[in-house]
C-alpha positions as CSV (number, residue, x, y, z in Angstrom):
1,X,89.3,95.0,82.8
2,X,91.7,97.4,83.6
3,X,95.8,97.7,82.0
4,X,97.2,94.5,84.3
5,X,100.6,95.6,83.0
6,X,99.8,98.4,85.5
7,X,100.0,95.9,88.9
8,X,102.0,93.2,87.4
9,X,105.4,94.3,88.8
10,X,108.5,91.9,89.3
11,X,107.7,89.6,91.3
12,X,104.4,90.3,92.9
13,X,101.3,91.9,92.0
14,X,100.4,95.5,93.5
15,X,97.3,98.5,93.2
16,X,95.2,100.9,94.3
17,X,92.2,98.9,95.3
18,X,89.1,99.8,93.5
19,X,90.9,101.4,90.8
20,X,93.4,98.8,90.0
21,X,92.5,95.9,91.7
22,X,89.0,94.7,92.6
23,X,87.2,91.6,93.0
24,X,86.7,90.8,88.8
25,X,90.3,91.6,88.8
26,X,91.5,89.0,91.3
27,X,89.0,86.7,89.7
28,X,90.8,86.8,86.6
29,X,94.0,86.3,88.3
30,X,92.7,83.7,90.1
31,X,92.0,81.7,87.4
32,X,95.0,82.1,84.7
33,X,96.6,81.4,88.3
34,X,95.2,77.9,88.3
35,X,96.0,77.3,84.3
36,X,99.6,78.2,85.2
37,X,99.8,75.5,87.8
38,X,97.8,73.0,86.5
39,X,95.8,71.9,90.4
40,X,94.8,69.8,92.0
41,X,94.8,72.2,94.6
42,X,95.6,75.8,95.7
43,X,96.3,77.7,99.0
44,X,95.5,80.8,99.4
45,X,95.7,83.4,102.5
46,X,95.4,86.9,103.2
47,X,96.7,89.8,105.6
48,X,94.3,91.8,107.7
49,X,93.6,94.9,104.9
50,X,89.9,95.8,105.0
51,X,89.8,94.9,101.3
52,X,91.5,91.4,101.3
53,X,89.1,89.2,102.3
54,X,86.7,89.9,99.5
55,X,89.8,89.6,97.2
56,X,90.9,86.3,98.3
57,X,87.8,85.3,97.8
58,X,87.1,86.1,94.6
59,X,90.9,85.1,93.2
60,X,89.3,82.0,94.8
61,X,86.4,81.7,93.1
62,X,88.5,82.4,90.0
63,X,90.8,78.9,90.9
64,X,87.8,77.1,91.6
65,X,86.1,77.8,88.0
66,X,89.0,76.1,86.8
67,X,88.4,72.5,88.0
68,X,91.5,73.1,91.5
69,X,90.8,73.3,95.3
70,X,91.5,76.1,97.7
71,X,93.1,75.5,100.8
72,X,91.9,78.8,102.9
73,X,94.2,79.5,106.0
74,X,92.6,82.7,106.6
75,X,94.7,85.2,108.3
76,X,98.3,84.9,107.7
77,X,102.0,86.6,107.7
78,X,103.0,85.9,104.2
79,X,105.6,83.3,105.9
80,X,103.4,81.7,106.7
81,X,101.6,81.1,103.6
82,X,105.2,80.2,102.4
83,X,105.1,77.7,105.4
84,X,101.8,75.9,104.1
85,X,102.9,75.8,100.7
86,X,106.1,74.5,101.8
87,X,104.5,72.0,104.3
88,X,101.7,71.0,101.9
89,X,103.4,71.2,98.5
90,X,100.6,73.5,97.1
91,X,100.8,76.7,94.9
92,X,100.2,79.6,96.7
93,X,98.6,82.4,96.8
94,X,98.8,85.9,99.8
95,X,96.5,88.7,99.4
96,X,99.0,91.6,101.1
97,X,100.4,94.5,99.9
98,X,103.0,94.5,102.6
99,X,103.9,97.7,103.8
100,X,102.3,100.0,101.2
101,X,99.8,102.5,102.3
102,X,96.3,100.9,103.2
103,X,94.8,102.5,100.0
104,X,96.9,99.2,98.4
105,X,96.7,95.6,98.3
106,X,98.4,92.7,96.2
107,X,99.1,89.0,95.6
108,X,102.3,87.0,96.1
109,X,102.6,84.4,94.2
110,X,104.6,80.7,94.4
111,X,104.2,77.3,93.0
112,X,104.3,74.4,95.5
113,X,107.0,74.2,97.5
114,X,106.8,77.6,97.5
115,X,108.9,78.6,94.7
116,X,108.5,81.6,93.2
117,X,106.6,83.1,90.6
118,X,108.3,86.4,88.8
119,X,107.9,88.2,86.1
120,X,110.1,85.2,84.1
121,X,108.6,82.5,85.9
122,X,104.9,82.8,85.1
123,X,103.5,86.6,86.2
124,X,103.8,87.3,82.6
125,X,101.8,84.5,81.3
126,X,99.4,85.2,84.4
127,X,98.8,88.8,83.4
128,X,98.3,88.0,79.5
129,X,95.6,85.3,80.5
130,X,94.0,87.6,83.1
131,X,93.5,90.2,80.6
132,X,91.9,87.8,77.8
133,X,90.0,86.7,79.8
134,X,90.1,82.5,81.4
135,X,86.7,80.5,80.4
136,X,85.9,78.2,82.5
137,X,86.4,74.6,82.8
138,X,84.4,72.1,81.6
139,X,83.4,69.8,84.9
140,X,83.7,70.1,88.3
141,X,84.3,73.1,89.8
142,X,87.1,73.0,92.7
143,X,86.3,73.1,96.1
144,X,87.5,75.4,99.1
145,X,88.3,74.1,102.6
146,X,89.4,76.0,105.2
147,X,92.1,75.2,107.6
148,X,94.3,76.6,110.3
149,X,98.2,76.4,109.8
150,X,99.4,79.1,112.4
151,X,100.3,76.6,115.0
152,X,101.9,74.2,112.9
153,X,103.7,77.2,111.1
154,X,104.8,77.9,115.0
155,X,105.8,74.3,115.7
156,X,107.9,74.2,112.9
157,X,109.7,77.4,113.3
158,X,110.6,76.2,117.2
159,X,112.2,73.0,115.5
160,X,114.5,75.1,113.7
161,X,115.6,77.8,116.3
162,X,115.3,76.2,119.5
163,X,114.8,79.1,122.3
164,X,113.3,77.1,125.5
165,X,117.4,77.0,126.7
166,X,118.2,80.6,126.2
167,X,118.6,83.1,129.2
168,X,115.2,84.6,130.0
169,X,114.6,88.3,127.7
170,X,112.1,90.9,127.3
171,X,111.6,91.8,124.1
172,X,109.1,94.5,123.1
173,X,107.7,93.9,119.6
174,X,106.2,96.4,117.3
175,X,103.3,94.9,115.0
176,X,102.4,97.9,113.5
177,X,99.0,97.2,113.8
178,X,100.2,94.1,110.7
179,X,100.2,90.4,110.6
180,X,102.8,90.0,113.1
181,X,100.0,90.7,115.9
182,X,98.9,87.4,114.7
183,X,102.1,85.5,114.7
184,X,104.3,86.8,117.3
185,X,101.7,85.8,120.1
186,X,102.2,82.1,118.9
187,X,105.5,81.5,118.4
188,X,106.7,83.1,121.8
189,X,104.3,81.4,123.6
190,X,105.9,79.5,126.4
191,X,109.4,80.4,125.9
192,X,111.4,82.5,128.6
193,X,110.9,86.1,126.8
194,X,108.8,88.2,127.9
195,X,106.9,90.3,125.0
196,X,106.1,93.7,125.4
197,X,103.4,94.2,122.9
198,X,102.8,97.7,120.7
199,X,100.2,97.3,118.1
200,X,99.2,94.0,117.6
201,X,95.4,95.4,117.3
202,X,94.7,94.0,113.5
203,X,94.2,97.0,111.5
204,X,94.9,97.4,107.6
205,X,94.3,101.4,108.1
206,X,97.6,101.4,110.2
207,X,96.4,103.9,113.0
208,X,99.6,104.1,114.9
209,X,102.2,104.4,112.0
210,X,102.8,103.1,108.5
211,X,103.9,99.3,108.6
212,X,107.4,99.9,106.9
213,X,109.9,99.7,109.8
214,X,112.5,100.7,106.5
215,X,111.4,103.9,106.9
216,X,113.2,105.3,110.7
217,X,109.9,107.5,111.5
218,X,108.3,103.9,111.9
219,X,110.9,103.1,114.2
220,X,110.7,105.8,116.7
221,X,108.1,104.0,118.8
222,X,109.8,100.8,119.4
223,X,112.9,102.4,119.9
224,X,111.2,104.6,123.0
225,X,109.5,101.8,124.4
226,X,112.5,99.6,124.5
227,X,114.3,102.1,126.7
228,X,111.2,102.5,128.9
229,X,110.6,99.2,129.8
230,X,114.2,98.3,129.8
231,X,114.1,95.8,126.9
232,X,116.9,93.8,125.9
233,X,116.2,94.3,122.3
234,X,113.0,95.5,120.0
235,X,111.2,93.9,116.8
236,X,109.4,95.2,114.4
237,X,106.9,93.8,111.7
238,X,106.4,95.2,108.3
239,X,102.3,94.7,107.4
240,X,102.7,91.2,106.4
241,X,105.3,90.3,108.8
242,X,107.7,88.9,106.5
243,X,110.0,91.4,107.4
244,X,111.5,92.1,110.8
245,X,113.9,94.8,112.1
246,X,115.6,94.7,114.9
247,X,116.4,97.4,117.8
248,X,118.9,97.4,120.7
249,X,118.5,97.7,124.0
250,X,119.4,101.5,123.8
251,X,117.2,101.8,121.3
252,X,119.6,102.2,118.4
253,X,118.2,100.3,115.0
254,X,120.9,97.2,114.2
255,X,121.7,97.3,110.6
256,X,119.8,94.4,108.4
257,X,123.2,94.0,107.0
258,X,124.8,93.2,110.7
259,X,121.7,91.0,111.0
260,X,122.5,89.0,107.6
261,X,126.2,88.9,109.1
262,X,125.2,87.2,111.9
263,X,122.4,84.3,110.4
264,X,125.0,83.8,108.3
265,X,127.9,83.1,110.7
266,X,125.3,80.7,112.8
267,X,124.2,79.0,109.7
268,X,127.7,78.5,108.7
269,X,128.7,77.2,112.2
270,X,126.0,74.2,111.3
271,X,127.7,73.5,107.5
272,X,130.6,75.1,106.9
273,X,131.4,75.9,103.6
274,X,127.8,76.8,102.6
275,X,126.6,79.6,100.3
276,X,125.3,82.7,101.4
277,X,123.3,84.7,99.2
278,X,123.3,88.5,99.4
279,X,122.0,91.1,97.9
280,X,124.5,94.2,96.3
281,X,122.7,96.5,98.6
282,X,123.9,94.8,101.9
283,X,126.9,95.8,103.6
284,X,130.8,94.6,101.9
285,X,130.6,93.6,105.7
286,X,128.3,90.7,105.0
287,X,130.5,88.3,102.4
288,X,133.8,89.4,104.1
289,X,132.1,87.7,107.2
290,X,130.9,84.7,105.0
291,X,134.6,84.6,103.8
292,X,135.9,85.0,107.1
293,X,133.8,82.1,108.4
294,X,134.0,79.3,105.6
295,X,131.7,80.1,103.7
296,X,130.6,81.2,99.9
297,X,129.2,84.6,99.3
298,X,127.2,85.5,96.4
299,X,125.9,88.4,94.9
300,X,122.3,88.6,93.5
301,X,119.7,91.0,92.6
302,X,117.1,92.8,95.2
303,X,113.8,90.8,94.9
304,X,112.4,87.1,96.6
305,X,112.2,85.6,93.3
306,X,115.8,86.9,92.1
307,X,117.1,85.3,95.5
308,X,114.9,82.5,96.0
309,X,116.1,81.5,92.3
310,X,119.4,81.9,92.9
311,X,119.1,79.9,96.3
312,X,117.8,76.8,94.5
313,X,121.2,77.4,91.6
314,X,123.2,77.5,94.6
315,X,121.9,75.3,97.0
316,X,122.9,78.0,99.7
317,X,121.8,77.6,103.4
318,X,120.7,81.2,103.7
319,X,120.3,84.6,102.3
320,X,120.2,88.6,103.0
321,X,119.1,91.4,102.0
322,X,119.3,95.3,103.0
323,X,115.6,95.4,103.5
324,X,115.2,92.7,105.9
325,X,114.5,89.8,104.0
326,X,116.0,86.8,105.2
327,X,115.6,83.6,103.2
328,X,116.3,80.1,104.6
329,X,116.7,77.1,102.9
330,X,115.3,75.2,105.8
331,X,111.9,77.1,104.9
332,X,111.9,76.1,101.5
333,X,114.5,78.9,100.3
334,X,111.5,81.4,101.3
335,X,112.1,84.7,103.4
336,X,111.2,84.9,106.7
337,X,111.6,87.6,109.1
338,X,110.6,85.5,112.4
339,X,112.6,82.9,111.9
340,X,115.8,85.7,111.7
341,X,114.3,87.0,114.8
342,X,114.6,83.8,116.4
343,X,118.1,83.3,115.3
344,X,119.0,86.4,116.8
345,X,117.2,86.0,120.2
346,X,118.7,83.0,120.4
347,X,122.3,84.9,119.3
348,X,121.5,87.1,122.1
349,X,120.1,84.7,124.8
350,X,122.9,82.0,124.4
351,X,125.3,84.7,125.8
352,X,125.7,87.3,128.9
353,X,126.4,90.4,126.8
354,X,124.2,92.8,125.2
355,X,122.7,92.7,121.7
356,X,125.0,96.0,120.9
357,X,128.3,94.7,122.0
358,X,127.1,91.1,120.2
359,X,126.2,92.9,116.8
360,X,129.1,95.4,116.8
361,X,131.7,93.1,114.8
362,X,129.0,92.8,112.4
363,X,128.9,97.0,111.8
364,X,132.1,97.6,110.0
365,X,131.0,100.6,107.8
366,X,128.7,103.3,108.0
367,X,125.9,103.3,105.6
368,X,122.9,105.5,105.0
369,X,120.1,103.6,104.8
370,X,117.7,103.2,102.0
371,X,116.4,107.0,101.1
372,X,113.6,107.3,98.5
373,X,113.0,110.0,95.9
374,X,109.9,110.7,94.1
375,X,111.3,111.7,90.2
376,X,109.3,112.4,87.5
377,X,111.6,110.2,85.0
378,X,113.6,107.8,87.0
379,X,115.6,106.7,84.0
380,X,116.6,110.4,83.1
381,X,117.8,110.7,86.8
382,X,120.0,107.3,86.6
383,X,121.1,108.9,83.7
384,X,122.3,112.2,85.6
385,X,123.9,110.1,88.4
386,X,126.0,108.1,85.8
387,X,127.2,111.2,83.8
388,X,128.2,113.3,86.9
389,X,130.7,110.3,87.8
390,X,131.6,109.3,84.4
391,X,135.4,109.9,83.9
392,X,136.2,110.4,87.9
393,X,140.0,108.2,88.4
394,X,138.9,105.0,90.1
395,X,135.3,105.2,89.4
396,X,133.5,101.9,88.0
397,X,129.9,101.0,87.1
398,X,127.8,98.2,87.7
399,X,124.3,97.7,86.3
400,X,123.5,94.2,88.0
401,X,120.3,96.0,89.4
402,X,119.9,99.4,89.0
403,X,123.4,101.3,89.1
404,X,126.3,100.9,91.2
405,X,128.6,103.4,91.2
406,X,132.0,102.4,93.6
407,X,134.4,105.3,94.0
408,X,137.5,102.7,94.6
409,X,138.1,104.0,98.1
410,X,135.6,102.4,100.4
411,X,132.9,104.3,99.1
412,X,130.1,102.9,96.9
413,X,126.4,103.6,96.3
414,X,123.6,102.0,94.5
415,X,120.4,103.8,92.7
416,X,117.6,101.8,91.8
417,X,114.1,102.3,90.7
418,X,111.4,101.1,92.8
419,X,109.7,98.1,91.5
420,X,106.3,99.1,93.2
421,X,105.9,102.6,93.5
422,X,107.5,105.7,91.4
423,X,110.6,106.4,93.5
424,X,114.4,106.1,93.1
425,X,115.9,104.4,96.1
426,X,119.6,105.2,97.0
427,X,122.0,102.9,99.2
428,X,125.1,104.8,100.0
429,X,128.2,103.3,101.9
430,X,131.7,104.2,103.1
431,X,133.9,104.3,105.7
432,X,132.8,106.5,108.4
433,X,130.0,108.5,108.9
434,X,131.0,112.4,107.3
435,X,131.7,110.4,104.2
436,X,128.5,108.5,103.8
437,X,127.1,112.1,104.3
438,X,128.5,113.9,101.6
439,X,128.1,111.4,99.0
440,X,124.4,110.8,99.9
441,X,124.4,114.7,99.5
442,X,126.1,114.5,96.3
443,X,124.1,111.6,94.9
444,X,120.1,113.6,95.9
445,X,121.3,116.9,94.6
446,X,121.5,114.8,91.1
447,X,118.2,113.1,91.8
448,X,115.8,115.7,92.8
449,X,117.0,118.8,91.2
């Protein structure tokens, strides 16, 4: 058995298959899984990587030698394990490793209801019984059915955004080859938009482009298309489809931050004085807009479990973060990127004007999106950052998540380390456009000299 500490990160599980993760690996996991939450049952799905069946099916094999039942829903978007968890109050369980290279795969993890499971809410105790080993149980072995959620998970996400009203649209949606060629067709089906679609061929191998829309050279595709079909707007799908960026219809990327901005503001519009979560990553646009509105910003740490946790302490009807994860507590407080798509077709689609001029109160500051750096030490690096702006007038710290160093003036960035992969990643902010520019140069001279 390989070092779990290795794949156990902060709230999911993530490795190099065959050298990390493997089927006597997800076995293991499968079954300190099922001593964790106790049965009598346990869903799992899993994401269309070339290795992921065989791992689902092993972690299942690991439940089952415990004495619990699988529910198997096949292929899913990891929302929609989240729906089926949510819908069946089951643990759960989604082989994915998102939008990491197809070399990767992974588990999320949540009990039912789908709460999460973090590194303080059970992935520790999961990776220590993994590694001893689980016997088995005495008994009966569990069971494994199989059943299909994805129209119900469609169904239910219509309740909640209602688009059969809206102006008629064409959207052109990027799967990236991801889970979202699974979903999309489902959801859309019968409503006046008109989907133009770019990858929705299931393939974990990712011919076309990596699954990260994050990263802008993902982007590219969608954004051409969208002006060559004449589109009123553009999604795209990270691999699992839990994620969902959002294009104009010039073909300009609208920030996840204006996007959170505007759930928010439609959410609040159905209970004012709510809480929004957000993460300190997102735009200061997004809780002057909550204040602006009614409503109760808070700030939290990057991560689903950090957010879904602080959801449930808050009780708040939604939350953002700079990545595009969008949390809802009509889905069980889990993230969702269709459902934000939804809320901003139907944003768009309720009104005559275009998703630009709809979106631009939203955009206040210019930011420059999340840039990565692969660093040999990443805490020597924070360390560099901190020291260089130590002592500057105005300058304070913050080491919520990562560090957050605001200049005072409308300019602020953040450095964190990469939970999954050995990167730093650097948010910067500020005013306009030249100033964002120089800091971001100021900040990677640090990082990667």
């Amino acid at each position: 058995m390989p070092d779990l500490s290795a794949i156990v990160k902060a709230y999911d599980i993530r490795g190099v298959v065959g050298e990390q993760l493997d089927a006597a690996v997800a076995r293991a996991l499968g079954a300190a899984f099922a001593k964790l939450v106790g049965g009598p049952s346990v869903v799992i799905g899993h994401d269309m990587r070339d290795s992921s069946p065989e791992l689902s099916g092993a972690f299942a094999e690991g439940v089952t030698s415990q004495g619990v039942d699988v529910v198997s829903i096949g292929l899913a978007s990891t929302d929609m394990l989240y729906f089926a968890s949510g819908k069946l109050q089951l643990p759960g369980a989604m082989f994915t490793a998102s939008h990491n290279p197809a070399k990767y795969n992974g588990i999320k993890l949540c009990r039912a209801g789908a709460a999460p499971v973090g590194q303080d809410s059970g992935l520790a105790e999961i990776r220590d019984w993994a590694q001893q080993g689980v016997p088995a149980a005495q008994g009966r072995q569990g069971t494994v059915t199989q059943r299909d959620m994805l129209a119900d998970y469609a169904a239910y996400l219509r309740e909640l955004v209602d688009l059969s009203g809206i102006r008629p649209l064409k959207i052109a949606v990027d799967a990236g080859n991801g889970m979202g060629g699974h979903t999309v067709p489902e959801v859309f089906a019968g409503l006046p938009i008109e989907v133009v679609p770019m990858y929705f061929e299931l393939d974990g191998n990712f011919p076309n482009h990596e699954a990260n829309p994050l990263d802008p050279a993902n982007l590219v595709d969608l954004q051409r298309k969208v002006v060559e079909v004449g589109a009123d707007a553009g999604l795209a799908f990270d691999g699992d489809a839990d994620r969902c960026f959002v294009v104009d219809a010039d073909g300009n990327p609208v920030s996840p931050s204006a996007v959170t901005a505007l759930v928010a503001s439609r959410e609040l519009a159905k209970e004012p004085g709510a809480t929004v979560i957000h993460n300190l990553i997102t735009s200061r646009c997004v809780p002057e807009i909550v204040l602006e509105r009614g409503g109760k910003p808070v700030r939290t740490r990057v991560g689903h479990s950090f957010i879904k946790q602080r959801m449930a302490e808050t009780d708040a009807i939604f939350g953002g973060e700079h990545s595009a994860h969008y949390y809802f507590r009509d889905f069980w407080r889990a993230d969702t990127g269709m459902l934000a798509a939804m809320h901003v077709l139907a944003a768009l689609g309720e009104q005559d004007g275009s998703l630009a001029e709809l979106t631009a109160e939203f955009c206040r500051y210019e930011a420059s999106g999340e840039i990565n750096s692969t660093v040999a030490d990443q805490a020597a690096s924070t360390e560099a950052v901190r020291a260089a702006f130590a002592g500057r007038e105005g300058v304070s710290f913050d080491e919520m998540d990562g560090l957050t160093v605001d200049l005072g003036d409308g300019r602020w960035f953040n450095l964190r380390a990469s939970n999954t992969e050995p990167l730093l990643r650097l948010n910067v902010e500020a005013p306009d456009a030249d100033a964002v520019a120089a800091l971001r140069d100021e900040v990677l001279a640090i990082v990667r000299r």
